[in-house]
mmCIF file of the N, C-alpha and C atoms, coordinates in Angstrom:
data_MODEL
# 
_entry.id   MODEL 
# 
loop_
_atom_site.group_PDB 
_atom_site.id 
_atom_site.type_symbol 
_atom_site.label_atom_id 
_atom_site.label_alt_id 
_atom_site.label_comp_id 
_atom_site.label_asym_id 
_atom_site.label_entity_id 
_atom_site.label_seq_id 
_atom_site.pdbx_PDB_ins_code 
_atom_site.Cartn_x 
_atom_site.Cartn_y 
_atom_site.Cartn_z 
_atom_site.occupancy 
_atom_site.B_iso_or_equiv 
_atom_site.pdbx_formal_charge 
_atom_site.auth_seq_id 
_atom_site.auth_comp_id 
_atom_site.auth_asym_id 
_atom_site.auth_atom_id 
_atom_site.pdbx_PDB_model_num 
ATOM 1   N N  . UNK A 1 1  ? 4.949   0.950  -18.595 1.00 0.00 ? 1  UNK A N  1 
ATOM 2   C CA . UNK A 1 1  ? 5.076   1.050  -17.154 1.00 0.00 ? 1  UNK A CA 1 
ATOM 3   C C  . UNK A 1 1  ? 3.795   1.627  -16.586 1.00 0.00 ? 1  UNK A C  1 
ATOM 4   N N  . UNK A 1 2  ? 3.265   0.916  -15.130 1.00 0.00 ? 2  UNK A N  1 
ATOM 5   C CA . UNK A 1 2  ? 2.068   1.496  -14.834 1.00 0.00 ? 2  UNK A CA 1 
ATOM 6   C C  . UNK A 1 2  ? 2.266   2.831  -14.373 1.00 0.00 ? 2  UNK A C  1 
ATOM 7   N N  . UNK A 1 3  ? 1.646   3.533  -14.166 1.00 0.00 ? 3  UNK A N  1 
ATOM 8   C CA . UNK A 1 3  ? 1.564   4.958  -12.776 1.00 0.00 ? 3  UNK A CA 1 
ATOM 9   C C  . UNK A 1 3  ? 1.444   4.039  -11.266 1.00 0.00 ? 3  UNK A C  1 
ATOM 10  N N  . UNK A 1 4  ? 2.338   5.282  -10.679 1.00 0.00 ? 4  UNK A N  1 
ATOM 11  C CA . UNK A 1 4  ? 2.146   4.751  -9.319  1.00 0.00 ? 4  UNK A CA 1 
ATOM 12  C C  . UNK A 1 4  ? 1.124   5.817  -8.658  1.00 0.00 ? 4  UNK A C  1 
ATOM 13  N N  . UNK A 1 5  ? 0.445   4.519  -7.804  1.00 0.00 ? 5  UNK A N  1 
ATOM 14  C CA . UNK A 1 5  ? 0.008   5.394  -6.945  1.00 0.00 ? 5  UNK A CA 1 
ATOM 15  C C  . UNK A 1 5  ? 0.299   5.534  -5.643  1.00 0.00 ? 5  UNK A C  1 
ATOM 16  N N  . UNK A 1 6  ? 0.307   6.546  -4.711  1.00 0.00 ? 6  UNK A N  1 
ATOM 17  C CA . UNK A 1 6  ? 1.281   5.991  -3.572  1.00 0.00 ? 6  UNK A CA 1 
ATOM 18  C C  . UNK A 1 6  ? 0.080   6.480  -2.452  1.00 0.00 ? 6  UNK A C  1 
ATOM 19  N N  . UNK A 1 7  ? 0.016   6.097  -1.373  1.00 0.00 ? 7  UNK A N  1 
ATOM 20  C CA . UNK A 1 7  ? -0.862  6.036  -0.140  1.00 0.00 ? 7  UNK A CA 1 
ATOM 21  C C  . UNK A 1 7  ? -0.439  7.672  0.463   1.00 0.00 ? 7  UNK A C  1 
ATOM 22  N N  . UNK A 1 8  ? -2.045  8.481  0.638   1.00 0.00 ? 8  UNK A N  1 
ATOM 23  C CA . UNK A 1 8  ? -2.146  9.326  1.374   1.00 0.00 ? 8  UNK A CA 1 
ATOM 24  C C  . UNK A 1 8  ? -2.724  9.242  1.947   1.00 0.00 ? 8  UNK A C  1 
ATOM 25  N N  . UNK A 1 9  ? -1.985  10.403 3.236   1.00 0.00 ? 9  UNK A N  1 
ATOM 26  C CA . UNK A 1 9  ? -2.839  10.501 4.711   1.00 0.00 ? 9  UNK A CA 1 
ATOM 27  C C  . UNK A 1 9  ? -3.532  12.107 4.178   1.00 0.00 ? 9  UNK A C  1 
ATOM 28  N N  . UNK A 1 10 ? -4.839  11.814 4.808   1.00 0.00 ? 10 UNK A N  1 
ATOM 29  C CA . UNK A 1 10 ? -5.036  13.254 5.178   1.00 0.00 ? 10 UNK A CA 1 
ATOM 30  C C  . UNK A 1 10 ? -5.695  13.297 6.343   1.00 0.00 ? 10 UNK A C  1 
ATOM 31  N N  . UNK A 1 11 ? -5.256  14.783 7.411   1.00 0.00 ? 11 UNK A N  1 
ATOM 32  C CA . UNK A 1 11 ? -5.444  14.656 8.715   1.00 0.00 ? 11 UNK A CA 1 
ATOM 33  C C  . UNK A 1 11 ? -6.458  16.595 8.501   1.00 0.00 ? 11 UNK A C  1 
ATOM 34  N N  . UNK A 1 12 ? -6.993  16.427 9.563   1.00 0.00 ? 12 UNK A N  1 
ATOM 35  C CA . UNK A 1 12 ? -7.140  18.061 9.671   1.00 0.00 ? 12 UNK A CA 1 
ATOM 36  C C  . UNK A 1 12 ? -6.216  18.797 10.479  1.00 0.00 ? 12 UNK A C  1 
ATOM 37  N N  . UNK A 1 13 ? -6.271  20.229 10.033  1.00 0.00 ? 13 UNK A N  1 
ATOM 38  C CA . UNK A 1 13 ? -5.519  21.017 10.788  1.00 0.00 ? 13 UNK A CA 1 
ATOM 39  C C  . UNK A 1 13 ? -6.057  21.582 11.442  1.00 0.00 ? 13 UNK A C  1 
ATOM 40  N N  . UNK A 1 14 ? -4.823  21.706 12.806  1.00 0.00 ? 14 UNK A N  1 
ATOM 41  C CA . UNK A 1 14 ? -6.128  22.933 13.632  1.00 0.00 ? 14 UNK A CA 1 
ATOM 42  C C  . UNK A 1 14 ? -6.018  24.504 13.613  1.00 0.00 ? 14 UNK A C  1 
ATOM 43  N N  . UNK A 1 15 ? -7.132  25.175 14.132  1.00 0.00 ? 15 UNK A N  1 
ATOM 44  C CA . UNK A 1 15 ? -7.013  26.549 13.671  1.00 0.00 ? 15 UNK A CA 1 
ATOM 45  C C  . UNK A 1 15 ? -6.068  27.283 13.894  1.00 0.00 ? 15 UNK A C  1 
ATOM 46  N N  . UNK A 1 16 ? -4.968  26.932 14.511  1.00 0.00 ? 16 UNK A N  1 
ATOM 47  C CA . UNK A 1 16 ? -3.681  27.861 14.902  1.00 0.00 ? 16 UNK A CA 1 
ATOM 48  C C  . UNK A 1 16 ? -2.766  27.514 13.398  1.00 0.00 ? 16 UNK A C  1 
ATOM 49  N N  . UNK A 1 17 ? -3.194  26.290 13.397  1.00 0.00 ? 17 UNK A N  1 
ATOM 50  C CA . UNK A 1 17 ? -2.380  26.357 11.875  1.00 0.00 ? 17 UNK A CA 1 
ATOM 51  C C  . UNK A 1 17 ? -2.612  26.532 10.298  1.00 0.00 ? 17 UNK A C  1 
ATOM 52  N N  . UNK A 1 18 ? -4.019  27.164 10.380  1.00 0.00 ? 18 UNK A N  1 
ATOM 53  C CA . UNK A 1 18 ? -4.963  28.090 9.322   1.00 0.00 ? 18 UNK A CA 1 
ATOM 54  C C  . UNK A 1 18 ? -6.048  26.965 8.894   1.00 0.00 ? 18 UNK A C  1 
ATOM 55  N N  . UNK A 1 19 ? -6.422  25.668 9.139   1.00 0.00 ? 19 UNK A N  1 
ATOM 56  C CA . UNK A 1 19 ? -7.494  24.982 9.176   1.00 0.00 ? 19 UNK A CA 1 
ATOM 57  C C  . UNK A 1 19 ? -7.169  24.371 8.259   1.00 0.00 ? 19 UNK A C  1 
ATOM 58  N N  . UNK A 1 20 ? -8.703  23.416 7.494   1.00 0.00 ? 20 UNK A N  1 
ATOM 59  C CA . UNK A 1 20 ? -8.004  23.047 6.463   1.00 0.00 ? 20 UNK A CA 1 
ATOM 60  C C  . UNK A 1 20 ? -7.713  21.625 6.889   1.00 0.00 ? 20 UNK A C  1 
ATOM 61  N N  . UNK A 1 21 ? -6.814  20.702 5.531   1.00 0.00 ? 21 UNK A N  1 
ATOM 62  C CA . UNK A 1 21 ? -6.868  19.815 5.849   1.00 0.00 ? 21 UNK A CA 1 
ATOM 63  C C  . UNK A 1 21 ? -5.340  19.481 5.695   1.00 0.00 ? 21 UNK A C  1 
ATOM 64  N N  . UNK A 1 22 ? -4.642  18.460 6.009   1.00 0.00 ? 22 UNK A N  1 
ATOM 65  C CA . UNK A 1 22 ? -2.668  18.233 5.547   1.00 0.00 ? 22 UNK A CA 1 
ATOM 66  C C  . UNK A 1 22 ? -3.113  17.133 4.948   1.00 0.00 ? 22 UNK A C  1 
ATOM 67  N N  . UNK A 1 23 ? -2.405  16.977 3.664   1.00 0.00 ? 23 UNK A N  1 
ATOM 68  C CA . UNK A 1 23 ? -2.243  15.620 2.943   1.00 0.00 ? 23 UNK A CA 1 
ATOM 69  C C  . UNK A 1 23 ? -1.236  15.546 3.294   1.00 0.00 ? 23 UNK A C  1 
ATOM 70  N N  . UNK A 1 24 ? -0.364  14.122 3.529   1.00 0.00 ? 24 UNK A N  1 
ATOM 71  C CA . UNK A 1 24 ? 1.022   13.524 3.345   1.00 0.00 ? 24 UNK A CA 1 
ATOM 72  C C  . UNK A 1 24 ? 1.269   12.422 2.826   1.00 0.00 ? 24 UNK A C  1 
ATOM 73  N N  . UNK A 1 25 ? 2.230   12.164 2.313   1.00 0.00 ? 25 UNK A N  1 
ATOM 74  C CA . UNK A 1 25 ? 2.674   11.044 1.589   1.00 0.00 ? 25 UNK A CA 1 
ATOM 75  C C  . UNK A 1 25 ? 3.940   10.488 2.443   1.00 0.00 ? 25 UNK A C  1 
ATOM 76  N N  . UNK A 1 26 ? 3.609   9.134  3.014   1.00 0.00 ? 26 UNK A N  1 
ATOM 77  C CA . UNK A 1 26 ? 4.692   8.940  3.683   1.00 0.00 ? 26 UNK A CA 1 
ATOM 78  C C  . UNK A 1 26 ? 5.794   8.416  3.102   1.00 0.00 ? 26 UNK A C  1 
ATOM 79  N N  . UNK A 1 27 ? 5.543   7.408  1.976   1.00 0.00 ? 27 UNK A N  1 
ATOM 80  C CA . UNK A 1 27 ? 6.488   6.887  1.200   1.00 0.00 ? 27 UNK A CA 1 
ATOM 81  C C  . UNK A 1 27 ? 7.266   8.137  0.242   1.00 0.00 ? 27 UNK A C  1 
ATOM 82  N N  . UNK A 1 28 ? 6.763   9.223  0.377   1.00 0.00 ? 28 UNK A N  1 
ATOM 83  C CA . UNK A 1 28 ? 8.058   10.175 0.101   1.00 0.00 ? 28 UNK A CA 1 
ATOM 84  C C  . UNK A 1 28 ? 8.317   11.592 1.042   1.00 0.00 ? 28 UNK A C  1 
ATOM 85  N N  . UNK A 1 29 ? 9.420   11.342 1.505   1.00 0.00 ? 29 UNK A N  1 
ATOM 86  C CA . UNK A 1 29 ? 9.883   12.071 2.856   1.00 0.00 ? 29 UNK A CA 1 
ATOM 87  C C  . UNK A 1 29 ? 9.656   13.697 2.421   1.00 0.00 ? 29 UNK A C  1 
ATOM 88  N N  . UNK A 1 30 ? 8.760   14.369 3.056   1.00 0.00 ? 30 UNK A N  1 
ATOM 89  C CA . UNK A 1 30 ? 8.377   15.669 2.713   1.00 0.00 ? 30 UNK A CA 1 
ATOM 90  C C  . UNK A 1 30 ? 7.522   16.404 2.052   1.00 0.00 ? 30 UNK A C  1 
ATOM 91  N N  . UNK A 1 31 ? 7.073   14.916 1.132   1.00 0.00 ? 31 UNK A N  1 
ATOM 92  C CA . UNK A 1 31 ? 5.917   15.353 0.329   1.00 0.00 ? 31 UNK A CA 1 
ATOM 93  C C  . UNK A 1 31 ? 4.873   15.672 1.131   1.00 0.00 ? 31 UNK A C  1 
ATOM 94  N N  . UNK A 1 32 ? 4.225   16.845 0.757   1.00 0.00 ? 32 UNK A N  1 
ATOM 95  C CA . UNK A 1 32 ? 2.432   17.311 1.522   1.00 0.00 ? 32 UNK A CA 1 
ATOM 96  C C  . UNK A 1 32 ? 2.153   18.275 0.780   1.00 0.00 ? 32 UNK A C  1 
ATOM 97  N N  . UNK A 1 33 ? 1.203   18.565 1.065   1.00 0.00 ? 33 UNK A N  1 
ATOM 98  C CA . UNK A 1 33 ? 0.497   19.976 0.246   1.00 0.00 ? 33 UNK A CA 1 
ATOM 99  C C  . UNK A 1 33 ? -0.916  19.974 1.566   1.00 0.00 ? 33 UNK A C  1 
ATOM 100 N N  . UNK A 1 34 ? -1.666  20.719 0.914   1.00 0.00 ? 34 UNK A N  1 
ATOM 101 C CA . UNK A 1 34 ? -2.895  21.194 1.982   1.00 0.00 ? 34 UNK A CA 1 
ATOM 102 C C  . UNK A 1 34 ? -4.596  21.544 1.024   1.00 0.00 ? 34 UNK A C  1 
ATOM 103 N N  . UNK A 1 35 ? -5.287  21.334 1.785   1.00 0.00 ? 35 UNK A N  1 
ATOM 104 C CA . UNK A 1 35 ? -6.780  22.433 0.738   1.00 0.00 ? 35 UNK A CA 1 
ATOM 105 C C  . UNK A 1 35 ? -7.804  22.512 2.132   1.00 0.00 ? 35 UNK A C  1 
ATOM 106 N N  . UNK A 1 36 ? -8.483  23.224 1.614   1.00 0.00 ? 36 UNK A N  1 
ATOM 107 C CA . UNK A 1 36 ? -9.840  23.788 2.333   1.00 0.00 ? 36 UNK A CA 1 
ATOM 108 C C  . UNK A 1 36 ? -10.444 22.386 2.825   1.00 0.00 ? 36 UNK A C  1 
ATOM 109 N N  . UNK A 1 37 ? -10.489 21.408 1.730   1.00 0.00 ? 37 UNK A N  1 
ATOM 110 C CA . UNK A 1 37 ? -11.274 20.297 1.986   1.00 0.00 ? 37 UNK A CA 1 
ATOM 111 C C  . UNK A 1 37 ? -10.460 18.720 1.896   1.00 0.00 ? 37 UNK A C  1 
ATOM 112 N N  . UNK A 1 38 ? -10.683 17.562 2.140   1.00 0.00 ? 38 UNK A N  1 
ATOM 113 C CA . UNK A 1 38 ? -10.082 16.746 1.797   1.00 0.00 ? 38 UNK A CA 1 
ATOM 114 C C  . UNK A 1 38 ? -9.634  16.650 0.529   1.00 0.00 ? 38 UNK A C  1 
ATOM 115 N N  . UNK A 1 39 ? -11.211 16.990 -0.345  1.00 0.00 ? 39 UNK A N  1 
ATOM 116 C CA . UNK A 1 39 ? -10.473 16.440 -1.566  1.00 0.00 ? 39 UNK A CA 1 
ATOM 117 C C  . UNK A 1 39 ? -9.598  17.487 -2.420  1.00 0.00 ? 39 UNK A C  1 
ATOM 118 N N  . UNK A 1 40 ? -9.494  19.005 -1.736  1.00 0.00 ? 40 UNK A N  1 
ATOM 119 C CA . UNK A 1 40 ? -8.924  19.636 -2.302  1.00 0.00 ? 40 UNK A CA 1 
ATOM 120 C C  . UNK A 1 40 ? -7.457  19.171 -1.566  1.00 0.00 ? 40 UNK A C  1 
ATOM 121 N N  . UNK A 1 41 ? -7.377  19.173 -0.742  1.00 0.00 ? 41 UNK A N  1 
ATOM 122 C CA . UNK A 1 41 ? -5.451  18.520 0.123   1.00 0.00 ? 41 UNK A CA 1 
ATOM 123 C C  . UNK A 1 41 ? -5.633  17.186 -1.275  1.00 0.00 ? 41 UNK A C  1 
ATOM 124 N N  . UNK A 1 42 ? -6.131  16.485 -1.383  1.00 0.00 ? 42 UNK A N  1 
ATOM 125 C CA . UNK A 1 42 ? -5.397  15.414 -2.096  1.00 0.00 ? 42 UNK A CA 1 
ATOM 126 C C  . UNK A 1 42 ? -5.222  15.555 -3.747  1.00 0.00 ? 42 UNK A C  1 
ATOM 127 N N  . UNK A 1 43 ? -5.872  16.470 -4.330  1.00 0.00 ? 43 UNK A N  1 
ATOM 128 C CA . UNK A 1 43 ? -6.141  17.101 -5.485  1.00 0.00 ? 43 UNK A CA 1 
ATOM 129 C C  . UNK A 1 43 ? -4.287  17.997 -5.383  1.00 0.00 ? 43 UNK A C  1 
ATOM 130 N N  . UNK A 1 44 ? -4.281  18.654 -4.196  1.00 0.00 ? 44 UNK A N  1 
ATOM 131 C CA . UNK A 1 44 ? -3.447  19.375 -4.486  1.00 0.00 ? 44 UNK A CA 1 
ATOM 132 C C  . UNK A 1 44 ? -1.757  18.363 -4.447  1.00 0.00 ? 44 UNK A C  1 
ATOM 133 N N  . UNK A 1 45 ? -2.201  17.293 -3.535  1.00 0.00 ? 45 UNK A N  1 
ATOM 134 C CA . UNK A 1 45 ? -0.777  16.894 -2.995  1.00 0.00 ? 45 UNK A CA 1 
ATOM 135 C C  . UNK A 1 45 ? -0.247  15.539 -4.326  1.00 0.00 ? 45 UNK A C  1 
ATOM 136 N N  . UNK A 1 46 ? -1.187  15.628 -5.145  1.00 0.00 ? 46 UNK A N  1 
ATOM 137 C CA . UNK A 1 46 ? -0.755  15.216 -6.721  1.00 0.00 ? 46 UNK A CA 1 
ATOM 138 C C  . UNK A 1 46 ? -0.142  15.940 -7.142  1.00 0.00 ? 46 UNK A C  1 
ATOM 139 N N  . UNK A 1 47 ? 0.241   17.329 -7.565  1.00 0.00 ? 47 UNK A N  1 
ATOM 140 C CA . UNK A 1 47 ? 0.843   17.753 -8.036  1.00 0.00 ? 47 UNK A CA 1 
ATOM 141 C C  . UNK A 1 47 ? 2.325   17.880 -7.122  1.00 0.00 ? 47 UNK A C  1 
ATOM 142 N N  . UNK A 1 48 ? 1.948   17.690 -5.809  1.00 0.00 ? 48 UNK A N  1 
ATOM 143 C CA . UNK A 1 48 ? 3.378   17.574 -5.185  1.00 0.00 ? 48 UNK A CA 1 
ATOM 144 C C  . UNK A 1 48 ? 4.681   16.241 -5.033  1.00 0.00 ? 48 UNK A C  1 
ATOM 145 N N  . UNK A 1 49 ? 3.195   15.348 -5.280  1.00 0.00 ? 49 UNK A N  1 
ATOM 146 C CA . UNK A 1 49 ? 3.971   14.136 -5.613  1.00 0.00 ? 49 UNK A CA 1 
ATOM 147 C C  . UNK A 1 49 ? 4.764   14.310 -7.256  1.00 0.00 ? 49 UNK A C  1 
ATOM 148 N N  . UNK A 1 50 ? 4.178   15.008 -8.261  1.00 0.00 ? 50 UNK A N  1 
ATOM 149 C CA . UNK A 1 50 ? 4.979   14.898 -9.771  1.00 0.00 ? 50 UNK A CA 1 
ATOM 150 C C  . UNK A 1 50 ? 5.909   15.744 -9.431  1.00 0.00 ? 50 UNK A C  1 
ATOM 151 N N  . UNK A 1 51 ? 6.190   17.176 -8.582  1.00 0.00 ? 51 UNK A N  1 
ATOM 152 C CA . UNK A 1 51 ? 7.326   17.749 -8.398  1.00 0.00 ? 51 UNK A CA 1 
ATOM 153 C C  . UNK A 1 51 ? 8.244   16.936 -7.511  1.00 0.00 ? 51 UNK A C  1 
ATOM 154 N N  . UNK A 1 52 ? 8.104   16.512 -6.249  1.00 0.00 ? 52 UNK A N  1 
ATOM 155 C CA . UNK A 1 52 ? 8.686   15.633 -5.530  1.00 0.00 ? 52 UNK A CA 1 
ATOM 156 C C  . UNK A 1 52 ? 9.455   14.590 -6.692  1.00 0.00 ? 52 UNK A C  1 
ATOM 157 N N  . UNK A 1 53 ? 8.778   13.344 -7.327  1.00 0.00 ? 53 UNK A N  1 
ATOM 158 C CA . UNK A 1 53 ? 9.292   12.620 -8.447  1.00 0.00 ? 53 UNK A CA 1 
ATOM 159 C C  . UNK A 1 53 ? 10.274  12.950 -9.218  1.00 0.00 ? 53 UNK A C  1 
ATOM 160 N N  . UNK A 1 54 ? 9.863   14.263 -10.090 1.00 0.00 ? 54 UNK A N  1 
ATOM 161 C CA . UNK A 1 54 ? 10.643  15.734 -11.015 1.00 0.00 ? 54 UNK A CA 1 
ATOM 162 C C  . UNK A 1 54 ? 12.044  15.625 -10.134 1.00 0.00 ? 54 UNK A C  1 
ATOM 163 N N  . UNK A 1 55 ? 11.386  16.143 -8.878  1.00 0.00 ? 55 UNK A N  1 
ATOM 164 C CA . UNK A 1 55 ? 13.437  16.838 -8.365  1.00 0.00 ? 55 UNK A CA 1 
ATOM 165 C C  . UNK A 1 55 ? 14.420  15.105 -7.849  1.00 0.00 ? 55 UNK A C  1 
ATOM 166 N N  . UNK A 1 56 ? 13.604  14.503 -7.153  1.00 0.00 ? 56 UNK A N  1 
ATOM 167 C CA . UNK A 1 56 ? 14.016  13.389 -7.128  1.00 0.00 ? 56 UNK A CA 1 
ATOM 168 C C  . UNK A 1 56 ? 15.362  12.792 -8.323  1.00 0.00 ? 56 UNK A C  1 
ATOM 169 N N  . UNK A 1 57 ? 14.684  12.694 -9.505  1.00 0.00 ? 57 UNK A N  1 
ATOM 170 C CA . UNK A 1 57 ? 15.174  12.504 -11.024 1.00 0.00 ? 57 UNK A CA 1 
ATOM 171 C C  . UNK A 1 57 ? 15.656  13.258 -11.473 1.00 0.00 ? 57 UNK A C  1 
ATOM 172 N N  . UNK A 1 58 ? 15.965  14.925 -10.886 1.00 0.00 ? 58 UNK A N  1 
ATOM 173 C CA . UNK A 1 58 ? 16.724  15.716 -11.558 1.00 0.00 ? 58 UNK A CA 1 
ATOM 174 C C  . UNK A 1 58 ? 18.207  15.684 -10.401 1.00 0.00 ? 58 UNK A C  1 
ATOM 175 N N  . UNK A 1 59 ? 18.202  15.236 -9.497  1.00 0.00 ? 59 UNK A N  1 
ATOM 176 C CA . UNK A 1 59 ? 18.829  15.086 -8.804  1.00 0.00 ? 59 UNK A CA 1 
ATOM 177 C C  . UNK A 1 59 ? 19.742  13.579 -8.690  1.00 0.00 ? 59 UNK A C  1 
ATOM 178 N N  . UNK A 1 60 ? 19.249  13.161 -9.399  1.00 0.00 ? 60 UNK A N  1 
ATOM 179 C CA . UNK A 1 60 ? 19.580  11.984 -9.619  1.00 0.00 ? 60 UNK A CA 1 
ATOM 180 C C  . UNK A 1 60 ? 19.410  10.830 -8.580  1.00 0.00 ? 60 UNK A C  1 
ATOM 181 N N  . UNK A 1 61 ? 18.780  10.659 -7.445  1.00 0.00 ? 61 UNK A N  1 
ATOM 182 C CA . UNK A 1 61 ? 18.162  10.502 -6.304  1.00 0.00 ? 61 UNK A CA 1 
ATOM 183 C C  . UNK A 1 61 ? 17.041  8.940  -6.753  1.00 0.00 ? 61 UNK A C  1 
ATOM 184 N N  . UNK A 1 62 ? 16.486  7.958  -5.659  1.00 0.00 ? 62 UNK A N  1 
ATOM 185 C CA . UNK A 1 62 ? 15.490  7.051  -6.083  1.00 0.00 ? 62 UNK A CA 1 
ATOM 186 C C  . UNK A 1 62 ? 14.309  7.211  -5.896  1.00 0.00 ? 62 UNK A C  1 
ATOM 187 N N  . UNK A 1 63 ? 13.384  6.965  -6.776  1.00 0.00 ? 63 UNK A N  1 
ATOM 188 C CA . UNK A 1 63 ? 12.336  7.403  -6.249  1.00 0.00 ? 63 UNK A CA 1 
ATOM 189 C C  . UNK A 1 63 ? 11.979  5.932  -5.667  1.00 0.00 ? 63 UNK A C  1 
ATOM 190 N N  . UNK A 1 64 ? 11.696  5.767  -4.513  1.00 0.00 ? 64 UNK A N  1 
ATOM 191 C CA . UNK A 1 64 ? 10.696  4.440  -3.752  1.00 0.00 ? 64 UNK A CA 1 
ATOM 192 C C  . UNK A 1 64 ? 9.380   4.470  -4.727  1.00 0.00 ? 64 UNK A C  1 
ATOM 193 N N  . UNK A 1 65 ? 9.218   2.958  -4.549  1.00 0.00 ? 65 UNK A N  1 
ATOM 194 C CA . UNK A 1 65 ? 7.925   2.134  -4.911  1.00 0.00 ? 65 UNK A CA 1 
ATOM 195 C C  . UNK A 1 65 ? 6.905   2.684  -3.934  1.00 0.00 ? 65 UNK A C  1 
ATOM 196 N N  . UNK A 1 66 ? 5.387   2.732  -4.668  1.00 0.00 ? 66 UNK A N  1 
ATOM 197 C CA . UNK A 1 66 ? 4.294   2.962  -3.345  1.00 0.00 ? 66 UNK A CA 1 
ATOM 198 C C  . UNK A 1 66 ? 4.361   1.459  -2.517  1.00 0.00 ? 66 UNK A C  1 
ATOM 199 N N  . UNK A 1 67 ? 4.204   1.881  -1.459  1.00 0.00 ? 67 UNK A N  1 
ATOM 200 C CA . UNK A 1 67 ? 4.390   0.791  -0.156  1.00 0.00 ? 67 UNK A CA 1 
ATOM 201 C C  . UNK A 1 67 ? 3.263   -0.115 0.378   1.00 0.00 ? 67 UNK A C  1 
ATOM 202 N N  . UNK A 1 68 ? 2.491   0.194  -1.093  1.00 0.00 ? 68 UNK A N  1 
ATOM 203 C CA . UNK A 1 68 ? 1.469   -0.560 -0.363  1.00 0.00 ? 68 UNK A CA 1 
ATOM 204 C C  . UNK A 1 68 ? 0.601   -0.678 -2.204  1.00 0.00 ? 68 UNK A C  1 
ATOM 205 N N  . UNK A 1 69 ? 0.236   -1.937 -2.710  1.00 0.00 ? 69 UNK A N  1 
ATOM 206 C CA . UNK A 1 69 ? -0.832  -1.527 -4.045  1.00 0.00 ? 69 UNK A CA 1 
ATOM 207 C C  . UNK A 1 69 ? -2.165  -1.053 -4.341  1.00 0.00 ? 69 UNK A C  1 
ATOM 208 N N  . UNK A 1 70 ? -2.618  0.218  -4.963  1.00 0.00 ? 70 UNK A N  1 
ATOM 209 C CA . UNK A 1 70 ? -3.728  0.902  -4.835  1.00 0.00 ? 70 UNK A CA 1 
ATOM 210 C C  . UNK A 1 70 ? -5.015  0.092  -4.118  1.00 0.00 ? 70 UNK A C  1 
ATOM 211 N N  . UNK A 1 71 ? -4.803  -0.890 -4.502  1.00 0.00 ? 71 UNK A N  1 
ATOM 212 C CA . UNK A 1 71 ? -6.616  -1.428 -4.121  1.00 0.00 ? 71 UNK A CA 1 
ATOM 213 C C  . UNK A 1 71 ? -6.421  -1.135 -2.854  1.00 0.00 ? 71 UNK A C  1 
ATOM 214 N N  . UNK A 1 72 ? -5.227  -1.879 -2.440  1.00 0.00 ? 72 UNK A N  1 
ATOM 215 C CA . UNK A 1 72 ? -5.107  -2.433 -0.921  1.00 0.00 ? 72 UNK A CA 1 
ATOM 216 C C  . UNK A 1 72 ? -5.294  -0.955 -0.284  1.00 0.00 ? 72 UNK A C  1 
ATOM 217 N N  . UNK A 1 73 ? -5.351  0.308  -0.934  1.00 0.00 ? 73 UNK A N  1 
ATOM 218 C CA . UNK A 1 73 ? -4.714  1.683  -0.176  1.00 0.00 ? 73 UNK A CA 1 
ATOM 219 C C  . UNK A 1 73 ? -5.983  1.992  0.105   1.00 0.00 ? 73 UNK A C  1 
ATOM 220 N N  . UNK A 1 74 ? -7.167  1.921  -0.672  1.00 0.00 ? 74 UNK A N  1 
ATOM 221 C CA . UNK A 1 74 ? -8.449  1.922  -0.174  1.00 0.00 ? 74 UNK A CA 1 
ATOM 222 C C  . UNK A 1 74 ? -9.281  1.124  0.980   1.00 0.00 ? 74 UNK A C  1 
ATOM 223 N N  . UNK A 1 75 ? -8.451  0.488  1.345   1.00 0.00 ? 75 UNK A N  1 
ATOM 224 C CA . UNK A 1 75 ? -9.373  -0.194 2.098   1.00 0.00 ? 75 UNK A CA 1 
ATOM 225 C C  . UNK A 1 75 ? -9.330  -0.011 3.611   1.00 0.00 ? 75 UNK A C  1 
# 
């Protein structure tokens, strides 16, 4: 089975909400995490996607397909 990869946003935050950047994952409802820099928000919001996945499956719950296929997510 391949790895998925699933499409992130990352937006900046503004300073009322400690700066920084928000990753989100829309294809899973709640997933985000944050970093100083882009690539630290998306560095970090990997590990939120394997916990997200984790409780998903411990819950017995589906995990959705990424909504879109990697190449296409780059572009």
């Amino acid at each position: 089975m391949s790895e998925r990869v699933y499409p992130v946003v990352i937006a900046p935050l503004t300073v009322e909400d400690g700066g920084g950047f928000a990753a989100t994952v829309p294809d899973l409802p709640g997933c985000r995490s944050d970093g100083a820099s882009p690539q630290e928000a998306l560095r970090n919001v990997q590990d939120a996607i394997e916990a997200w996945i984790a409780l998903a499956h411990d819950l017995g719950h589906a995990v959705p397909p990424p909504s879109r296929h990697p190449e296409r997510a780059l572009g």
